[in-house]
C-alpha positions, 0 to 999 in steps of 0.5 A: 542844129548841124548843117546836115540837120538844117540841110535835110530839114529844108529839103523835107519842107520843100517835099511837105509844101509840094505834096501835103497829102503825104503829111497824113500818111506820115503821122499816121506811121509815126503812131503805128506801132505795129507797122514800125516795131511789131513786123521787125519784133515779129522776125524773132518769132520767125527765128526763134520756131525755125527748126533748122540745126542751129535753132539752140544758138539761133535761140540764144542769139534772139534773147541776147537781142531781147534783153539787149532792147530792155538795156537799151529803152532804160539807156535811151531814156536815161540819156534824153535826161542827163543829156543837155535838153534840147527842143524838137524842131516840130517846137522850135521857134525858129523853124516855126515856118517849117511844121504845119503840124505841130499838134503831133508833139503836144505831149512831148514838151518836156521831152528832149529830142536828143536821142531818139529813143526809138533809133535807139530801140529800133535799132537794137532791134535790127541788130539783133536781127544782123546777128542772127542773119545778115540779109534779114538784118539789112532788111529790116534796117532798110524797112525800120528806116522807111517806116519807123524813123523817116517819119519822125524826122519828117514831122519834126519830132527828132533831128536827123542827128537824133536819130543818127546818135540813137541809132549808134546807142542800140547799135552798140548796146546789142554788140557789147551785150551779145560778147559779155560771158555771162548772157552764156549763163542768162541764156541757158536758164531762160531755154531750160525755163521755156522747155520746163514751163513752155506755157507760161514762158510764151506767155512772157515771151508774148508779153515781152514781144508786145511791150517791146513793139509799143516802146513800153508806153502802157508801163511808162505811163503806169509809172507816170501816174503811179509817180503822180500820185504819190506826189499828191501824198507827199 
C-alpha cells in the first residue's frame, strides 16, 4: 500500500465515521450496473443513430471502443491473475478498523485487488467516448469517477492505486486499438454486416451493449460453473 493509498484511506474513514448513512448509498452503487456502466455504454447508442456528416466515421470510432472493451475485460482479468495477489482493504487485516462493511467483499476472497478491472473497462469506455467527442468524453470521466469508481474505493473493494493502474490499462488498450490498420478492415465488415442484416446486427449490438454494462458477469459465471463442473468429471 502506498502513502497516497494510506492517506485517502484514512480520509475515507474519517467521512464513513462522521456520516455512516452515505455507507448504504455507496454500496448500493457499487452494485448498480445500470447506473455505473450502462448510462456511459448508452452514449454510443446516442452516437452511433446521430445523423450528422460524420456518422460512417462516428461509427467506426463506436466499434473501435467496443472491440477495444472486449480486449480490455480479458486484460484486466488476465493481470489480476499473473500479477502478485494482493488483498482488497475491505480483507486486509491491518485495516480491519477501517471497514465496517466487510460483507460487500464476501465473494471476492480470492480475487486480487490489483487492477481494478472495472477502472480498466470503464475507462476503455470513456475513452472511446474522448475519441468520438472530446466533452462528452470528459463528462462521462467525471461521472464514471463519481458513480463507478469512488465507490468501490470507498468501500474497501480496490486501492486508489488499483484504480488508478486500471485506469491507465483501458486508457491505453482503446488508444493502441483505434491506431492498428486492420480495425479499418474489422470496421468495414462489421458496417456492411449492420446494413445487410440490421436485425440481427442490433441484436448483437443490444446483446454486446448489455454485457458490456454488467461487466460480463452472466458469461463469468457461466464459465465459472461450466469449469466446476467438468472438474467434478475428472
Amino acid at each position: 500500500m502506498t502513502y497516497s493509498d494510506h492517506f485517502i484511506i484514512n480520509v475515507l474513514h474519517q467521512i464513513s465515521a462522521n456520516c455512516p448513512s452515505l455507507n448504504g448509498f455507496m454500496f448500493f452503487l457499487s452494485n448498480d450496473d445500470f447506473l455505473a456502466s450502462g448510462i456511459v455504454v448508452s452514449v454510443f447508442w446516442f452516437y452511433w443513430f446521430q445523423q450528422d456528416k460524420d456518422i460512417i466515421e462516428k461509427r467506426k470510432k463506436i466499434i473501435n471502443a467496443l472491440i477495444s472493451c472486449l480486449i480490455a475485460i480479458a486484460v484486466g482479468r488476465l493481470l489480476t491473475r499473473v500479477l502478485p495477489f494482493t488483498i482488497r482493504p475491505v480483507l486486509n487485516p491491518d485495516l480491519t478498523d477501517l471497514y465496517p462493511f466487510h460483507a460487500v467483499a464476501d465473494n471476492l476472497n480470492s480475487n486480487s485487488s490489483m487492477p481494478s478491472d472495472h477502472a480498466v473497462l470503464y475507462l476503455a469506455l470513456v475513452m472511446g467516448i474522448y475519441l468520438i467527442s472530446k466533452k462528452a468524453g470528459l463528462l462521462s470521466l467525471i461521472y464514471i469517477f463519481a458513480v463507478g469508481l469512488f465507490p468501490r474505493v470507498y468501500l474497501g473493494l480496490h486501492y486508489p492505486m488499483d484504480i488508478f493502474v486500471g485506469g491507465i490499462v483501458g486508457v491505453l488498450i482503446t488508444l493502441i486499438y483505434s491506431h492498428l490498420k486492420i480495425n479499418n478492415k474489422i470496421n468495414q465488415k462489421i458496417l456492411n454486416f449492420s446494413t445487410n442484416y440490421p436485425g440481427l446486427f442490433y441484436v448483437l449490438f443490444f446483446i454486446l451493449s448489455y454485457q458490456i454494462a454488467s461487466m460480463f458477469i452472466s458469461m463469468r459465471d457461466m464459465q465459472h460453473y461450466i469449469v466446476t463442473t467438468i472438474k467434478q468429471f475428472f
